[in-house]
N, C-alpha and C positions, 0 to 999 in steps of 0.2 A: 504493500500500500504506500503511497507519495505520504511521506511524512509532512508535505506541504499543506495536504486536503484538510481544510478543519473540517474537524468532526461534526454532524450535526445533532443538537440534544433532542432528546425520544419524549415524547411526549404524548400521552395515551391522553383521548378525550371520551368522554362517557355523556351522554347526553340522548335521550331516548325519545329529543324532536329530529325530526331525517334532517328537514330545511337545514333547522339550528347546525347539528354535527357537521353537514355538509361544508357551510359554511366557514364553520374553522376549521375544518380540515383543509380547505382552503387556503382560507388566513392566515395559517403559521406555516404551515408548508411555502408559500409566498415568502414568509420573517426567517427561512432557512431552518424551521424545524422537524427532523423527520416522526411524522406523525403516526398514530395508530387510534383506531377506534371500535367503541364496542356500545351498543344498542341497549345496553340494561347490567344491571350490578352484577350477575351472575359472570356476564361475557368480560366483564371486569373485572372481575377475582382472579378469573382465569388468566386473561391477557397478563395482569400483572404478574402473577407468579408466575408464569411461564419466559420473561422475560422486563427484568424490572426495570420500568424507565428514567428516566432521569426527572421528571415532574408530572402530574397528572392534574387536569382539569375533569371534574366530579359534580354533575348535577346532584342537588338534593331529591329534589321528587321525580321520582322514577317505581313502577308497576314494581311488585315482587320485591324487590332484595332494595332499597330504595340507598341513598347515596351516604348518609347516615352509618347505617348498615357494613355497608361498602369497605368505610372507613375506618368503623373500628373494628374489621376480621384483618380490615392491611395492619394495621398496628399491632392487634395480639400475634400475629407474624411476624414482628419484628420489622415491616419494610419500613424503611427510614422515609421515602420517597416523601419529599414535597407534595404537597393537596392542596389544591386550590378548588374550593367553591362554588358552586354558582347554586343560587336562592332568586326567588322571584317573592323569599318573605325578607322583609326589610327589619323585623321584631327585633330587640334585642334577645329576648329570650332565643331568638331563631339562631341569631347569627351566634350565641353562646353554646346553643347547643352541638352547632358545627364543630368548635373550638374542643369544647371536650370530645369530641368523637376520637380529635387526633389532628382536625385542619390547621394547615398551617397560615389561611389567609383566604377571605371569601367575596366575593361580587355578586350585586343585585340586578338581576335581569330585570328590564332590559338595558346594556352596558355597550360602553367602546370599544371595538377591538383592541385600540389602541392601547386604553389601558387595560386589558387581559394579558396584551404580549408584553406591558410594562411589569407586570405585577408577575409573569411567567420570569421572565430574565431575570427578575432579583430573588424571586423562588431557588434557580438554578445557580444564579451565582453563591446564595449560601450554602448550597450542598457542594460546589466546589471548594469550599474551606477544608486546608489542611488540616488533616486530624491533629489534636489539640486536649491535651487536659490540662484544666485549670483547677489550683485549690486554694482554699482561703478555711481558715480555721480548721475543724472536723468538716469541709463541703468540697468535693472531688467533683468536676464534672469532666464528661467525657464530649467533646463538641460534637464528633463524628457521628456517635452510635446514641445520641443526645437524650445523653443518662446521668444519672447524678448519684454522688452516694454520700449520706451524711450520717457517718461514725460508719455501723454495720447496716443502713437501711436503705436499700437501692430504692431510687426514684426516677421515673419513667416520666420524661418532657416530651412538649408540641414543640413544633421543628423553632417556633418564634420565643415560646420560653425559652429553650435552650439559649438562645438570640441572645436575648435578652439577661439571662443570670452570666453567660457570658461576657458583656459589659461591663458590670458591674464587677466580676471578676479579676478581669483586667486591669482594673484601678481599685482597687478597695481601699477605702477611707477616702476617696474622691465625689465626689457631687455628681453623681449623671441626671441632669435635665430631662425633664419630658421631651422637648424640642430635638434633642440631642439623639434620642432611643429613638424616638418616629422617625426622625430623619435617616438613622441608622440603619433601622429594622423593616420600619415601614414604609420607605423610601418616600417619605413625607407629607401620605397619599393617608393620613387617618386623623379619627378628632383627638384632643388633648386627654381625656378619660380613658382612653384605651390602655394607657402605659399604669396607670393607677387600677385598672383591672386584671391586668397581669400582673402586677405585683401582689395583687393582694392572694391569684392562684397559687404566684410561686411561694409565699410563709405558708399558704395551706400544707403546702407540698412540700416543703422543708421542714417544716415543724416547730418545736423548741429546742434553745433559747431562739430569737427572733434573730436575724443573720440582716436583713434589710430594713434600713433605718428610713423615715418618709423626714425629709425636710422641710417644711411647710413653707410652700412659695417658691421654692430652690429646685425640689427634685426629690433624689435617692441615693442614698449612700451604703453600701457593703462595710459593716461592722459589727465588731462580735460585743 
């Protein structure tokens, strides 16, 4: 193979309108990315473990095995792969419930292409992050396989948690800003309460003594 050829990243889209799928199969194929697609959650289980892609775009509502579903059989599998969203419910409770499934990041139909392939490319580029562990007191994380272990209790993160206690790791006893994590994490593309909702998952998921300190007005700081 020409070592010159870049690669292109695989992207499985699931989406169980013909039009819609068609469409971006289309559109990314178009943005250089080699696509695949599957008609409902089942033919999605399958695609992916038969060959795991580099990102997947995952409707919520779909017949039978629905997108939900979908998401938390790839995770109790362990696939790391990025999960992007797509909801035609705008609800908080909706888009939270994506989030615990295991997504890593979700959009409201009807949306831009535009930003789907934005929000696809900073999906992929976090999974290209060198594997990496970080620790800070008894708090191990493993960036790659995006796991955590505090003292002897393994904990299991969404690909933007991960993101996210990764920051903060990085610099402990520094001020990370809300401004600072969206623009990092969320490629600057969310409201200012989003970073104040993952924090408050990740101490669920951490536990005691409390590891993330809330600054009021400032942001967040890693201390023990």
């Amino acid at each position: 193979m020409d070592e010159n050829v870049e690669l292109r990243e695989r992207v499985l889209v699931v989406d169980d309108d013909p039009p819609l799928l068609r469409m971006l199969a289309r559109s990314l194929d178009a943005e250089g990315f080699d696509v695949s697609v599957a008609a409902d959650g089942g033919a999605a289980l399958l695609a992916a473990e038969r060959a795991a892609p580099d990102v997947i775009v995952l409707d919520v509502t779909m017949p039978g095995v629905n997108g939900l579903s979908v998401c938390r059989r790839l995770r109790s599998k362990g696939l790391p792969t990025p999960i992007l969203m797509l909801t035609a419910r705008d609800a908080v409770a909706d888009r939270v419930a994506g989030l615990e499934a295991g997504a890593d990041d979700y959009l409201v139909k009807p949306f831009a292409i535009e930003e789907l392939i934005a929000r696809l490319r900073a999906l992929t580029r976090r999974g290209k992050q060198s594997d990496e562990r970080l620790s800070y007191a008894d708090l191990v994380l493993d960036t790659t396989a995006r796991s955590a272990m505090r003292g002897t209790a393994a904990i299991e993160l969404t690909g933007r948690e991960s993101a996210l206690l990764a920051l903060l790791l990085r610099e402990p006893g520094r001020t990370i800003t809300r401004e600072r994590a969206i623009d990092e994490i969320w490629g600057g593309a969310a409201e200012p309460n989003v970073v104040d909702r993952y924090v408050t998952r990740l101490r669920r998921k951490l536990g005691e003594p409390p590891l993330i300190r809330t600054l009021r007005g400032a942001g967040f700081v890693l201390r023990a």
